[in-house]
N, CA and C atoms as an extended XYZ file, in Angstrom:
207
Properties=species:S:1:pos:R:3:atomname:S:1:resname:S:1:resid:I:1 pbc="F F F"
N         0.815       -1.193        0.000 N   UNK     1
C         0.000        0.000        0.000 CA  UNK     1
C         0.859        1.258        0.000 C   UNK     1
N         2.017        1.191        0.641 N   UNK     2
C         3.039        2.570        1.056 CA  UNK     2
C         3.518        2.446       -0.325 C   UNK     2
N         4.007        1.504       -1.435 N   UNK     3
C         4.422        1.404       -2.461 CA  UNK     3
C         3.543        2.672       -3.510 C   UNK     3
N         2.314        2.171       -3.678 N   UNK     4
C         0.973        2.224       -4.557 CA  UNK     4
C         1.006        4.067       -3.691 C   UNK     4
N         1.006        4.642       -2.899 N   UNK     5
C         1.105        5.717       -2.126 CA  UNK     5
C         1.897        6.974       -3.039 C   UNK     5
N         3.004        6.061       -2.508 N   UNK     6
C         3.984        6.878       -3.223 CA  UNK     6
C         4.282        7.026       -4.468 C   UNK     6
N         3.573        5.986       -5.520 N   UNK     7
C         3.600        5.931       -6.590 CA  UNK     7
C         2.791        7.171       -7.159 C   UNK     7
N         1.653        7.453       -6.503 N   UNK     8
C         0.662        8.196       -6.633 CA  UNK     8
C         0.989        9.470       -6.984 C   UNK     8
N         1.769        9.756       -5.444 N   UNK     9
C         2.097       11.092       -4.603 CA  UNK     9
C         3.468       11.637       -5.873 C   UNK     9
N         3.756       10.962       -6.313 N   UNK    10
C         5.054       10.854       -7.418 CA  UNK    10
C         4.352       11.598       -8.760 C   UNK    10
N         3.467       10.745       -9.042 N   UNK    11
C         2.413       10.834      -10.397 CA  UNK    11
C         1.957       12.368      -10.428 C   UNK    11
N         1.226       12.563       -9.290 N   UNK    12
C         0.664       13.875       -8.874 CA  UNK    12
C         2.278       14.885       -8.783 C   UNK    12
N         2.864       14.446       -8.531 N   UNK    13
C         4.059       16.045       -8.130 CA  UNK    13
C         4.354       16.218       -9.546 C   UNK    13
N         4.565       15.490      -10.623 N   UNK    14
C         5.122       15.277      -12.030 CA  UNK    14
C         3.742       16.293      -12.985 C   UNK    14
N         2.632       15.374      -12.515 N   UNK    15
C         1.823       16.256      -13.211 CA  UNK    15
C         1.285       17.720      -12.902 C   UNK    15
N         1.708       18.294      -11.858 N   UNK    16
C         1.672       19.528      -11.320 CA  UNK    16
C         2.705       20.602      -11.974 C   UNK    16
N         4.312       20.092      -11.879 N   UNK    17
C         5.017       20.376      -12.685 CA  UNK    17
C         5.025       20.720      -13.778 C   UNK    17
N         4.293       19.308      -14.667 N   UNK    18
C         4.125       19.562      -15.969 CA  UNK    18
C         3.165       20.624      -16.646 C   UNK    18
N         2.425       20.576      -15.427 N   UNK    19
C         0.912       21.885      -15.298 CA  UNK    19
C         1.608       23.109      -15.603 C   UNK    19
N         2.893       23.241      -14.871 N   UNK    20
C         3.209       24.865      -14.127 CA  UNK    20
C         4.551       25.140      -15.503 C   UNK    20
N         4.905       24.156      -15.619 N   UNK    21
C         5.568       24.351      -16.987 CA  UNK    21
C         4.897       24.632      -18.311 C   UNK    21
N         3.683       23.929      -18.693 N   UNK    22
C         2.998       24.393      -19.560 CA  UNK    22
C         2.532       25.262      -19.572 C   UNK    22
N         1.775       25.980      -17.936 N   UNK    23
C         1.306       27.431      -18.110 CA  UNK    23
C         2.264       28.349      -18.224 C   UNK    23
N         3.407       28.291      -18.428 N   UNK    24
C         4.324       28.938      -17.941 CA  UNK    24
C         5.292       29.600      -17.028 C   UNK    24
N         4.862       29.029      -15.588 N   UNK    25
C         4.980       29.409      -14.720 CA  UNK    25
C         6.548       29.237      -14.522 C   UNK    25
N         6.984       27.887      -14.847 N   UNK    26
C         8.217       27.355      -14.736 CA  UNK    26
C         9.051       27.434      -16.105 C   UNK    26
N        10.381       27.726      -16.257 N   UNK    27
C        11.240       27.420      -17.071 CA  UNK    27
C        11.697       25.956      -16.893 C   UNK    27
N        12.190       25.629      -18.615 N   UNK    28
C        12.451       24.133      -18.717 CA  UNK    28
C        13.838       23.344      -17.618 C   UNK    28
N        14.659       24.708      -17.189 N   UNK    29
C        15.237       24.023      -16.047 CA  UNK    29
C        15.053       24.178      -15.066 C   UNK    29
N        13.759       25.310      -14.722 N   UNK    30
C        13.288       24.971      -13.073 CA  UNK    30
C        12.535       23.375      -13.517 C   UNK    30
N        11.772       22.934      -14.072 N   UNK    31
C        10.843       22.093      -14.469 CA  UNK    31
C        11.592       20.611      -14.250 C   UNK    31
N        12.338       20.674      -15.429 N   UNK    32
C        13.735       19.538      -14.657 CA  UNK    32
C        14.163       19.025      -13.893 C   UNK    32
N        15.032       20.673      -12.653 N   UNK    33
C        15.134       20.492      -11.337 CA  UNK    33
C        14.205       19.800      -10.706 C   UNK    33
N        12.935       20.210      -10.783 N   UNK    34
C        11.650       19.715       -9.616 CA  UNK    34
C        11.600       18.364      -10.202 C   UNK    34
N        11.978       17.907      -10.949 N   UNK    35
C        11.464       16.592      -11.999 CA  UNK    35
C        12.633       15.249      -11.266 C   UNK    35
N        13.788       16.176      -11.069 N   UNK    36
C        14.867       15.362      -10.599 CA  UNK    36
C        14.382       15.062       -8.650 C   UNK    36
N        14.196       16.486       -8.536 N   UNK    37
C        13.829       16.606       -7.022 CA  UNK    37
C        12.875       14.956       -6.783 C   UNK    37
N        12.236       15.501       -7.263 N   UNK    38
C        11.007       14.443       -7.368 CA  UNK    38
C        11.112       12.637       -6.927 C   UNK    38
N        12.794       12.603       -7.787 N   UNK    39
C        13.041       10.980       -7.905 CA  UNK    39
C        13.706       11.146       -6.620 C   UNK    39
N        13.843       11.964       -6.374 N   UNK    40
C        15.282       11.834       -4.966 CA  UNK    40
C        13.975       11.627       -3.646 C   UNK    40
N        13.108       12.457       -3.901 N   UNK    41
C        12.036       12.341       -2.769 CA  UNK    41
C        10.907       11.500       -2.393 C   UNK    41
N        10.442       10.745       -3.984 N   UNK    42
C         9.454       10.025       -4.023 CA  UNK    42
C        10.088        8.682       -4.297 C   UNK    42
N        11.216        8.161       -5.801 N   UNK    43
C        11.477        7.466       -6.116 CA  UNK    43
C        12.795        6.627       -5.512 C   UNK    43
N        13.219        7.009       -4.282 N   UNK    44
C        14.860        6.338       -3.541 CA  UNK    44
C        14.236        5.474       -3.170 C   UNK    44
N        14.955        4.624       -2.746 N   UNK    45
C        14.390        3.475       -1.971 CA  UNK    45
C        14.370        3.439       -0.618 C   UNK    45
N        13.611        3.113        0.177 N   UNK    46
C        13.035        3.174        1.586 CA  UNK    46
C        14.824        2.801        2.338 C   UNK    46
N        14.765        3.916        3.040 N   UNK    47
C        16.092        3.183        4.176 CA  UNK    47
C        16.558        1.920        4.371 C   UNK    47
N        18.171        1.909        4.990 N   UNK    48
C        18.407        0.888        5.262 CA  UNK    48
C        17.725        0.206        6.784 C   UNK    48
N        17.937        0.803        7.291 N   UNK    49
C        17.041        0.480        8.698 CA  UNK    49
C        15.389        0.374        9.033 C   UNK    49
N        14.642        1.004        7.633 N   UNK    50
C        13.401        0.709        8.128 CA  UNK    50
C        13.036       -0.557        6.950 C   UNK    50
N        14.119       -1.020        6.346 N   UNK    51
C        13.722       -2.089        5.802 CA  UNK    51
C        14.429       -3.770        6.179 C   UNK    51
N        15.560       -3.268        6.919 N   UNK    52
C        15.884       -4.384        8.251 CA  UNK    52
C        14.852       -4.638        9.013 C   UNK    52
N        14.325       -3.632        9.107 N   UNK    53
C        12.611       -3.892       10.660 CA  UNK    53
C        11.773       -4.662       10.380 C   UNK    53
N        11.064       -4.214        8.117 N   UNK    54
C        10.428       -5.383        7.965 CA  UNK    54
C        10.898       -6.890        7.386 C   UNK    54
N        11.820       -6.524        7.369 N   UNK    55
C        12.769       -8.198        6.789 CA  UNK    55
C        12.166       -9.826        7.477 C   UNK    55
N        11.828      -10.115        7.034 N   UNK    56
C        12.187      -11.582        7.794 CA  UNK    56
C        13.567      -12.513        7.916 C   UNK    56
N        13.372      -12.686        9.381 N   UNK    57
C        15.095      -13.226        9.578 CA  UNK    57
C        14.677      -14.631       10.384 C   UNK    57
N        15.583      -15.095       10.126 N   UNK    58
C        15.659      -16.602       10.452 CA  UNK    58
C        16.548      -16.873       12.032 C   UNK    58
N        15.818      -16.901       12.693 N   UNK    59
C        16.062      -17.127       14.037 CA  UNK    59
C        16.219      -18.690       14.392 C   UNK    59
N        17.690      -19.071       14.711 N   UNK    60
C        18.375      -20.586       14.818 CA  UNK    60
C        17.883      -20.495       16.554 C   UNK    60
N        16.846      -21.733       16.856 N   UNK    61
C        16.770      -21.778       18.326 CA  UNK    61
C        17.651      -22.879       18.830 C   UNK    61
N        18.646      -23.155       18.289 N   UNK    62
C        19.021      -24.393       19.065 CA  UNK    62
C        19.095      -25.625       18.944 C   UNK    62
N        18.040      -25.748       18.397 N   UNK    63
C        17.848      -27.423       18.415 CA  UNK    63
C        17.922      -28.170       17.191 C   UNK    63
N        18.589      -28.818       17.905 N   UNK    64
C        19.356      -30.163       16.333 CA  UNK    64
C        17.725      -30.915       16.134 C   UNK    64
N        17.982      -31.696       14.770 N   UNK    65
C        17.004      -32.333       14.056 CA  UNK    65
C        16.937      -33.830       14.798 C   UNK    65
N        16.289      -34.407       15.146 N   UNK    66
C        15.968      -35.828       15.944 CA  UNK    66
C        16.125      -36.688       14.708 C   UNK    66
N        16.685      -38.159       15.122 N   UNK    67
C        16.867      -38.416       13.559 CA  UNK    67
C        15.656      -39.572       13.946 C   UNK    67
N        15.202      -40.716       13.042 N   UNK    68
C        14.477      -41.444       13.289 CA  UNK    68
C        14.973      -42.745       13.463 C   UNK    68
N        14.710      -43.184       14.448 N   UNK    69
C        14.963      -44.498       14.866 CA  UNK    69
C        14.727      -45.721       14.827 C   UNK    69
């Protein structure tokens, strides 16, 4: 869902841009800039530490395998 979020929130900043560039508001290298901004803010990849948190890790308890007798 945080994926699909940000995908969104990405979609929407691009097409706002592209809004403010077409009306003119923006020059083609403010437009750019915000375009680059954009990947650095929406498109990086989630931290190293908040994606250790959801990881699944394999926790060794100890115990050997019983063999059959």
């Amino acid at each position: 869902m945080a994926i699909l979020v940000r995908i969104l929130l990405w979609l929407a900043w691009l097409s706002a841009v592209g809004w403010f560039w077409h009306a003119g508001k923006f020059g083609t290298a403010t437009a750019i800039a915000f375009a680059a901004l954009s990947l650095v803010v929406f498109a990086w990849p989630v931290s190293v530490a908040r994606r250790r948190h959801n990881e699944l890790r394999y926790v060794d308890m100890g115990k050997e395998p019983t063999g059959y007798h």
